[in-house]
C-alpha positions in Angstrom: 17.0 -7.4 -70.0 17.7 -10.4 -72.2 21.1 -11.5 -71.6 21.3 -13.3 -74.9 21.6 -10.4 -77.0 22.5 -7.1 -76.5 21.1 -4.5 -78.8 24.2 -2.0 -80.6 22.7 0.6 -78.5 22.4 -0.7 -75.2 26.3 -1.1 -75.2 27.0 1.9 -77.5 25.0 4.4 -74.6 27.3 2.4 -72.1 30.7 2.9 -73.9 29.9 6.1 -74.0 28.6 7.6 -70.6 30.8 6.0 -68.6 34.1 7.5 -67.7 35.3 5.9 -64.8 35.7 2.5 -64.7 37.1 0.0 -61.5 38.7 -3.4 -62.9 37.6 -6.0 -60.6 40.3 -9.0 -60.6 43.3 -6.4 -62.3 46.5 -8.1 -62.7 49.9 -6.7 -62.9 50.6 -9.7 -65.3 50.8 -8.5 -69.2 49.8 -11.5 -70.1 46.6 -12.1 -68.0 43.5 -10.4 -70.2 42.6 -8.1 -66.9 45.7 -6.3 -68.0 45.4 -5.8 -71.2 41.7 -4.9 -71.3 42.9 -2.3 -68.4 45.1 -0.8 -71.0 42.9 -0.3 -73.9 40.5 1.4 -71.6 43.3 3.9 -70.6 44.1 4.5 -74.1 40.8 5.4 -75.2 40.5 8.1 -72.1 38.3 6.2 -69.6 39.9 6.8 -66.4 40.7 3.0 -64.6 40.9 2.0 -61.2 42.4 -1.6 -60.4 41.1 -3.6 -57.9 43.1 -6.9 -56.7 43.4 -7.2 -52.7 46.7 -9.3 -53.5 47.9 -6.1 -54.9 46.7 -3.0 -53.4 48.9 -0.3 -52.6 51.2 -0.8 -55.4 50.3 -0.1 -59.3 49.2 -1.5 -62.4 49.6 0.5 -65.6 50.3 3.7 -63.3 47.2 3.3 -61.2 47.1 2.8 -57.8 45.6 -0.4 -56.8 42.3 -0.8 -54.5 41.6 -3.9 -52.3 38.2 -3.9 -52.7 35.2 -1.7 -54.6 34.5 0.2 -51.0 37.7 1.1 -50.6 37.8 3.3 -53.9 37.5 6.7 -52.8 35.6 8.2 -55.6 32.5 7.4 -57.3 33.0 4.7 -60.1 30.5 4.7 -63.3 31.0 0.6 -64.0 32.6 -2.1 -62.6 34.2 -4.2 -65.1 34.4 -8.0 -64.0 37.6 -10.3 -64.2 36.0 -13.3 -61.5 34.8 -16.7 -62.1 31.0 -16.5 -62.8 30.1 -18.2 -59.3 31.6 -15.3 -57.7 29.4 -12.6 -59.1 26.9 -13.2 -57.1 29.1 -12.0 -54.3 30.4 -9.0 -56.7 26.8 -7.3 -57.1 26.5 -7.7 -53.1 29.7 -5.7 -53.4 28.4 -3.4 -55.7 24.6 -2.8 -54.4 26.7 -1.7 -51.3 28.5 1.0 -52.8 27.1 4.6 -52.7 26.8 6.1 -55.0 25.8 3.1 -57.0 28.0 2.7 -60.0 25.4 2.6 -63.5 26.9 -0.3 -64.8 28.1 -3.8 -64.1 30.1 -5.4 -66.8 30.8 -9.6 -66.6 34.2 -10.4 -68.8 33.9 -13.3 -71.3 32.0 -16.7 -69.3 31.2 -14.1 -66.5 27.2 -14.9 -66.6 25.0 -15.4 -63.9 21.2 -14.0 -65.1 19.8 -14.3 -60.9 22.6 -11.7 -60.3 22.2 -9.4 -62.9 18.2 -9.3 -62.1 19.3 -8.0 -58.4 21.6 -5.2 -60.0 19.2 -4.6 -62.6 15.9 -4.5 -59.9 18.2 -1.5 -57.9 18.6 0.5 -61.4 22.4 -0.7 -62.7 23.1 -1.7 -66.6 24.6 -5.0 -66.6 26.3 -6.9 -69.8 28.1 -10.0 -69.4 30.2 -12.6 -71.1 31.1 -9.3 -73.2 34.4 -7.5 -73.3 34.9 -3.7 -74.2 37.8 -4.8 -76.4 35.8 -6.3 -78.6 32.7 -4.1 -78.1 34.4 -0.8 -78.6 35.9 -0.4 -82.0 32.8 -2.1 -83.5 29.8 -0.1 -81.8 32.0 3.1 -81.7 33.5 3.3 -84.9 30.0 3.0 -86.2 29.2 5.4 -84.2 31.4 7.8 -85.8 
């Protein structure tokens, strides 16, 4: 995949299959972007899973918080990124661990790193990055309408 550019579809086909969604780096801060991307995905029906090991147990937005990706106890359809691109490297190990594997992989705004996404790609997992669904959405779906 060509990281450069993302064809309409390509992120259209995502936006739409996927229904659950873990937000790796979720903050209970409003005013951190984690948060509020958490809560437009919840109000357009995706169901979102926060993941922050400073903060599991308690809740963001009314969902329980994870400490990590393997400690989610229900299959996940993408991981939505919120770390510094020299940790995703470390997030797809985390990911290409999980079974089932999640479809998609999804690096926030500056979250790039093209020798990851090859790995996650190679084991069959979308991946999109320095994109956010907030921005994505009402484009690519509205169109869609």
């Amino acid at each position: 995949m060509n990281h450069d550019h993302y064809p309409d579809s390509y992120i259209r086909h995502i936006l739409k299959a996927v229904h659950t969604i873990a937000v790796l780096g979720a903050s209970p801060n409003d005013a951190r972007p984690s948060h509020g991307v958490m809560g437009f995905l919840l109000g357009k029906g995706y169901r979102v899973i926060p993941v922050n090991p400073g903060h599991a147990g308690r809740t963001i937005l009314g969902q329980t918080v994870y400490g990590h990706l393997a400690d989610i106890p229900e299959p996940i359809d993408m991981v939505d990124v919120f770390r510094a691109a020299s940790q995703f490297q470390a997030v797809v190990d985390e990911v290409l661990a999980l079974r089932p594997l999640p479809s998609v992989i999804w690096g926030q705004f500056t979250v790039r790193d093209d020798a990851a996404a090859a790995r996650a790609e190679a084991a069959g997992i979308r991946v999109v990055m320095d994109r956010c669904p907030v921005t994505e959405y009402p484009v690519l779906m509205l169109k869609a309408s």
